[in-house]
C-alpha distance (Angstrom), angle and dihedral (degrees) to the residues before:
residue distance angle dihedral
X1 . . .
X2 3.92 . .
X3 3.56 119.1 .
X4 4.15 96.9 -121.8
X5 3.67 85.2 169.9
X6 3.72 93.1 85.5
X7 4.51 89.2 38.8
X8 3.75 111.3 119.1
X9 3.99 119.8 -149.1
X10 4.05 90.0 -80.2
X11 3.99 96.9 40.8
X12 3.81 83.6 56.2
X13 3.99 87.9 49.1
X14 3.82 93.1 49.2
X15 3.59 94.5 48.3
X16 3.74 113.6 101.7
X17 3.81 100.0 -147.0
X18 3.73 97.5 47.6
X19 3.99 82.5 49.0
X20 3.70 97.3 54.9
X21 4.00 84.0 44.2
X22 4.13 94.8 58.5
X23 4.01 92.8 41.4
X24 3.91 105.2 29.2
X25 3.79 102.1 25.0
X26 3.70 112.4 -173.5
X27 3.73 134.6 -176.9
X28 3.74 98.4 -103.2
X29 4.46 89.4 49.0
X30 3.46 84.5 51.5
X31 2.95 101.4 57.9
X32 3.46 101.0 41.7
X33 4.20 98.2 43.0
X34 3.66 80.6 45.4
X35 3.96 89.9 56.1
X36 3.62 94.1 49.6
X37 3.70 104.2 49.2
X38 3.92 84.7 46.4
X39 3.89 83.1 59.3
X40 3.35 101.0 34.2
X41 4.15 110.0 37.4
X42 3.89 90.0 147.1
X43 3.69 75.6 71.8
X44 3.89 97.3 49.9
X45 3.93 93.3 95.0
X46 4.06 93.2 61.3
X47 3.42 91.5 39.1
X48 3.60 92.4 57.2
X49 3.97 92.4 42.7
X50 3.82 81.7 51.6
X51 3.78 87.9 56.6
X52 3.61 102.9 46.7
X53 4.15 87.9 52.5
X54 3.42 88.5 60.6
X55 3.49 99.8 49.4
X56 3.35 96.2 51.3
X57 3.84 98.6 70.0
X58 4.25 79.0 63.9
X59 3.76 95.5 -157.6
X60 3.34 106.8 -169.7
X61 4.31 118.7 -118.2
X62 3.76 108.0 -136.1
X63 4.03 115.5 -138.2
X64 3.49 137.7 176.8
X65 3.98 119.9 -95.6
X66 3.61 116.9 -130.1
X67 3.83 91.5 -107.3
X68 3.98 85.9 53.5
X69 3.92 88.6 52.8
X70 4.00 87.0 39.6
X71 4.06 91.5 49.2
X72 4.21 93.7 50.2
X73 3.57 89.4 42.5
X74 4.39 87.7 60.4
X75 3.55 86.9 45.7
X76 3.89 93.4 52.5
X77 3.94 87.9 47.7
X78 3.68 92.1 39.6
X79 4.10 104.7 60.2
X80 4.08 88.6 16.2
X81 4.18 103.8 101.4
X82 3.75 105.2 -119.0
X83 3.92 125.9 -134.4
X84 4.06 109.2 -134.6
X85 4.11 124.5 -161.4
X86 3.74 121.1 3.0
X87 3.75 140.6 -42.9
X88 4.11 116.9 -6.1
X89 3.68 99.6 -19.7
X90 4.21 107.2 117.1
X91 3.92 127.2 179.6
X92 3.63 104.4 -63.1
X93 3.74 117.9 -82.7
X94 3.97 87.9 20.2
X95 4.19 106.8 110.6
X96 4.16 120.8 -149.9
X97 3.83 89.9 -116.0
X98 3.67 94.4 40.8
X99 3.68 91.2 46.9
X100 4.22 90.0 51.4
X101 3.80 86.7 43.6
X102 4.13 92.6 56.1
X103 4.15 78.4 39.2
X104 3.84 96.8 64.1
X105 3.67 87.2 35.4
X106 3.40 89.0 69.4
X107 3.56 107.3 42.4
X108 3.74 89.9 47.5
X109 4.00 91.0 52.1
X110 4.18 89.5 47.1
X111 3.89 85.8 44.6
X112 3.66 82.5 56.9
X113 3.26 99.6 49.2
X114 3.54 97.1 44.4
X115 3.97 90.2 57.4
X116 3.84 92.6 43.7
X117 4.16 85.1 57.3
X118 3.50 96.8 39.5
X119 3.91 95.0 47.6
X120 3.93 88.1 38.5
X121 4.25 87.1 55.2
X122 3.50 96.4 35.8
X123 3.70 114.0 120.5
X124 3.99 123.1 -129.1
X125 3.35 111.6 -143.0
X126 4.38 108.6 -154.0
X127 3.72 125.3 -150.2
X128 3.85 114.4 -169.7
X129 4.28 112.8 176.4
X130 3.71 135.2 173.2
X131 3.22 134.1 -123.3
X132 4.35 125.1 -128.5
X133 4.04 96.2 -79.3
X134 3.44 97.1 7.1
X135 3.83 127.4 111.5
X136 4.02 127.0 -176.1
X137 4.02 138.9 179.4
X138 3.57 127.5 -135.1
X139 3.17 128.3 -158.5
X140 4.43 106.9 -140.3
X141 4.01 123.4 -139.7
X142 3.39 89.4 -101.3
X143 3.87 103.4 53.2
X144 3.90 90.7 -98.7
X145 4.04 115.8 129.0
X146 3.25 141.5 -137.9
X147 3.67 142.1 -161.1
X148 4.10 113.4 -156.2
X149 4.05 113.7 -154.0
X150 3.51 119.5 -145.6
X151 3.90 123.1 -65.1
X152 4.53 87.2 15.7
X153 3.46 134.4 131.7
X154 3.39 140.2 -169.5
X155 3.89 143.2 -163.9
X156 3.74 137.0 -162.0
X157 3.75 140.0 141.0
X158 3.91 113.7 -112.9
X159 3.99 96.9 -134.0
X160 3.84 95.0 79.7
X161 3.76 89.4 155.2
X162 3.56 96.0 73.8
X163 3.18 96.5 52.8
X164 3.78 135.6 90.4
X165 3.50 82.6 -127.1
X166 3.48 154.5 -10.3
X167 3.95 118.6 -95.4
X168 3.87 137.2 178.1
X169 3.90 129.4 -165.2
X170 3.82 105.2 -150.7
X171 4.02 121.9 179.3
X172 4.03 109.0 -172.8
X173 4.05 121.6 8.7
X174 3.61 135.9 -36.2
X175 3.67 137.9 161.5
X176 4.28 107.1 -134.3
X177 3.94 120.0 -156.6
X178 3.51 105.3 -168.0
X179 3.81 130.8 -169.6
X180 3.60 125.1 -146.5
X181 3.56 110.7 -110.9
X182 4.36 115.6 -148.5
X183 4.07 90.3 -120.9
X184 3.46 85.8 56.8
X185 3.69 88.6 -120.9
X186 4.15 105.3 -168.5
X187 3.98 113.3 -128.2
X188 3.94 115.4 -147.8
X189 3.74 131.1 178.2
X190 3.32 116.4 -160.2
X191 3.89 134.9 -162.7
X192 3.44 137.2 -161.2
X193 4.22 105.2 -102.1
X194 4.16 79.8 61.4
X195 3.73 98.5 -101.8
X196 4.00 108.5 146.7
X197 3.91 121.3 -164.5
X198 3.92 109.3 -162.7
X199 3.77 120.3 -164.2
X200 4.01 141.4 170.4
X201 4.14 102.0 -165.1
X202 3.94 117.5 -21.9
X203 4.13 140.0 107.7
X204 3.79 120.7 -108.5
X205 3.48 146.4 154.5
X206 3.65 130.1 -129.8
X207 3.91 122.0 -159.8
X208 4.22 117.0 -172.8
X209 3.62 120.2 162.7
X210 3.33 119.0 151.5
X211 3.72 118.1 -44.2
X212 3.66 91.4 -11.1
X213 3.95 130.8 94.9
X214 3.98 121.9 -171.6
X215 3.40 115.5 -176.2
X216 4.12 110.9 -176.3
X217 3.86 115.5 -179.8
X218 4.44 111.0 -150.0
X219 4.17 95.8 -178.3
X220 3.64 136.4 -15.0
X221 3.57 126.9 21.8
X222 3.53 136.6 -74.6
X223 3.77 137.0 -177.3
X224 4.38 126.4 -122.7
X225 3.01 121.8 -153.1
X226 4.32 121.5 -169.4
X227 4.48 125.1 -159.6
X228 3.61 96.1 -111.0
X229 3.15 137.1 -176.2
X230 3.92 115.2 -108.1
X231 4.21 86.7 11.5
X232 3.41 151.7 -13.1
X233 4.15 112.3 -68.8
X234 3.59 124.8 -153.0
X235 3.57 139.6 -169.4
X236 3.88 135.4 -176.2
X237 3.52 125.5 -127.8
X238 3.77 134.7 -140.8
X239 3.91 123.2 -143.4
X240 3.95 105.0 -96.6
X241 4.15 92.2 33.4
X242 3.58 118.5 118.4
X243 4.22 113.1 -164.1
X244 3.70 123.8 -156.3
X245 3.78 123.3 -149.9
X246 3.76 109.1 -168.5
X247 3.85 138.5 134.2
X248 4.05 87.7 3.9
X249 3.28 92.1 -64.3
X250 3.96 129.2 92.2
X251 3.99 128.9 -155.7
X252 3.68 126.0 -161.2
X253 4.68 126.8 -147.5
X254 3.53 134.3 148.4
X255 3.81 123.5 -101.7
X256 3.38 151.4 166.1
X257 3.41 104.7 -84.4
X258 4.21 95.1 -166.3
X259 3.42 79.3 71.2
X260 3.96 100.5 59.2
X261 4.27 87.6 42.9
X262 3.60 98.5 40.6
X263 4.10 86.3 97.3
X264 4.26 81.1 73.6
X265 3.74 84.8 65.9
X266 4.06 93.6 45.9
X267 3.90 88.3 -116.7
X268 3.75 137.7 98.7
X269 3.35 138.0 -122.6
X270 3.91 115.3 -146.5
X271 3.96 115.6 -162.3
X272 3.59 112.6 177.0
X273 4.01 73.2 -45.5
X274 4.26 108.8 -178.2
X275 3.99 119.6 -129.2
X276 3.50 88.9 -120.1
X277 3.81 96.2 62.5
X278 3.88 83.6 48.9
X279 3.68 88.1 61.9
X280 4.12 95.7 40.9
X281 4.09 83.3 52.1
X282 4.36 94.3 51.2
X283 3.63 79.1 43.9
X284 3.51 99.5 50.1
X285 4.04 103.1 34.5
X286 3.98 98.7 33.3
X287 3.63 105.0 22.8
X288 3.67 95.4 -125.8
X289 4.08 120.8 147.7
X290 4.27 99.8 -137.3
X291 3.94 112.2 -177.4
X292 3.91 130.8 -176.7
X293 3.36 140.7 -123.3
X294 3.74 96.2 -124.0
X295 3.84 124.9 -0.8
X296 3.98 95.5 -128.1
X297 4.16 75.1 75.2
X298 3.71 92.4 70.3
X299 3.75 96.4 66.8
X300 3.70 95.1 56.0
X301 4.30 114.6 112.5
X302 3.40 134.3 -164.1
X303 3.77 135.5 178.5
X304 3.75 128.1 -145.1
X305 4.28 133.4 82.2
X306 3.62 128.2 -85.1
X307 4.00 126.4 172.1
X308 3.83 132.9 -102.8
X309 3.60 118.6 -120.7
X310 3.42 141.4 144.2
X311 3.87 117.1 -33.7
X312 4.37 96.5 -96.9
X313 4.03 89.1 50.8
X314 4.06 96.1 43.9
X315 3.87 88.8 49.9
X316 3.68 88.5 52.2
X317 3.56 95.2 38.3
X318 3.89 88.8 55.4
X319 4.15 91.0 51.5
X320 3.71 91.3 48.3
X321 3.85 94.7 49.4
X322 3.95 89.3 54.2
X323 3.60 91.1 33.7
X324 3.98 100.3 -112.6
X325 3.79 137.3 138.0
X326 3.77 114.5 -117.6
X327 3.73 117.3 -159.4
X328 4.13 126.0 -165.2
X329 3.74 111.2 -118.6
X330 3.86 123.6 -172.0
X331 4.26 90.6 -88.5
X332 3.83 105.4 -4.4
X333 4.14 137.3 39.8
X334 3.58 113.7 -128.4
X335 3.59 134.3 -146.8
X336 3.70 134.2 -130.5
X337 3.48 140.0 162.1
């Protein structure tokens, strides 16, 4: 059994069993999610995160309209043999056993059916995630793409069409190419600290890490929208704008935005970038602790490219570009001028 104990609000997200428990409860989940929390209610605040993720990607639950229930129920009645007066007489010719054979036939052939349309409108829900170092592209229902950083994930249901529109649940960084659909069908990606970018056709990358939300916009236009406190804000945002979601409160500059998608092309951009956002990006991307000699060292910036490898040669990279000496410790690489 997994130890959820140690899940934060997105583990629980990403996990498929407590994701079939917050959209297709049954009796046995129940029980058991109920069970845990019950044992666990240091744990209640993450699990309630968890739940809130989930419910934001609203897929809808089909059910049958009371004409649909009405219109199998005719059927049944229709090509079920019927029983006429009172106790064990049956329509002539028409036997008890035969008539509880025909019986069962029926209710086994509409509990076929009934699987066969539940199974056939069932939505798939599709988790892709990235390793430390690794980076993939998907390719969405709807023809978009999308370009997963390092240590991401994302989550959407594969029946876009049904839907009012077409949304994405992304922890971590990815670049989104997104085609305009001829319903005008919006496209949002949503992250965890409630900030919502809503598109119709346009390229764009989406940073969140933590308790910090970059939003930078390549071409098109695309709509932001913040948790407030009375109601939902929004903002629009021009190509070459990069938005910043932290603390509650968001900031808007210009920028280049090669720099913010130049992880698509496995290299990095450095603009007057600090040594401390070096080591938040090894961090981040390889999962590698980096420490310096002396903290003064964190503030210093350079500007130039380097390429992304694997974790060892981006460390080093990072101490040749701002001419350091990096040494291998026991769990961490350290930093000295």
């Amino acid at each position: 059994m997994k130890d959820y104990y140690h899940f934060s609000a997105n583990d629980f997200a990403m996990d498929e069993s407590f994701r079939a428990w917050v959209w297709r409860p049954t009796n046995e989940s129940n029980a058991f999610w109920r069970e845990w929390i019950s044992k666990h209610p240091d744990k209640a605040v993450e699990v309630e995160e968890a739940i809130a993720l989930l419910q934001k990607l609203n897929f809808p639950v089909y059910s049958l309209s009371e004409s649909e229930v009405a219109g199998l129920w005719s059927n049944i009645k229709v090509n079920t043999p019927q029983p006429t007066g009172t106790g064990r007489k049956l329509t002539a010719g028409v036997s008890p056993d035969l008539w509880r054979l025909s019986a069962v036939a029926a209710a086994a052939l509409i509990a076929i059916g009934l699987a066969v349309f539940f199974i056939f409108f069932q939505k798939e829900v599709l988790h892709y995630e990235t390793a430390y170092g690794e980076t993939k592209r998907i390719l969405l229902p709807d023809s978009s793409s999308v370009v997963l950083n390092a240590n991401s994930s994302i989550v959407f249901s594969n029946d876009w069409q049904r839907q009012q529109a077409r949304e994405v649940l992304l922890e971590g960084e990815a670049f989104f190419e997104v085609v305009h659909t001829v319903g005008n069908q919006p496209f949002r990606v949503k992250v965890s600290d409630g900030v919502a970018v809503e598109v119709l056709g346009t390229s764009f990358n989406v940073y969140h890490r933590k308790a910090d939300t970059k939003v930078v916009l390549n071409t098109g236009q695309i709509a932001l929208s913040f948790p407030g406190n009375d109601k939902e804000e929004k903002i629009l945002m021009e190509p070459g704008e990069l938005v910043e979601y932290k603390n509650k409160q968001y900031s808007k500059r210009r920028v280049d935005t090669e720099v913010y998608a130049a992880w698509t092309d496995n290299k990095v951009i450095l603009d007057e970038t600090s040594l401390k956002e070096m080591i938040e990006m090894a961090n981040n991307n390889f999962g590698v602790t980096v420490r310096v000699q002396a903290n003064k060292m964190l503030q210093q910036t350079v500007s130039g490219s380097m390429p992304v490898g694997d974790a060892e040669s981006f460390v080093l990279q990072v101490a040749k570009v701002f001419q350091l000496k990096a040494e291998k410790r026991n769990d961490y690489y350290l930093l000295k001028e």
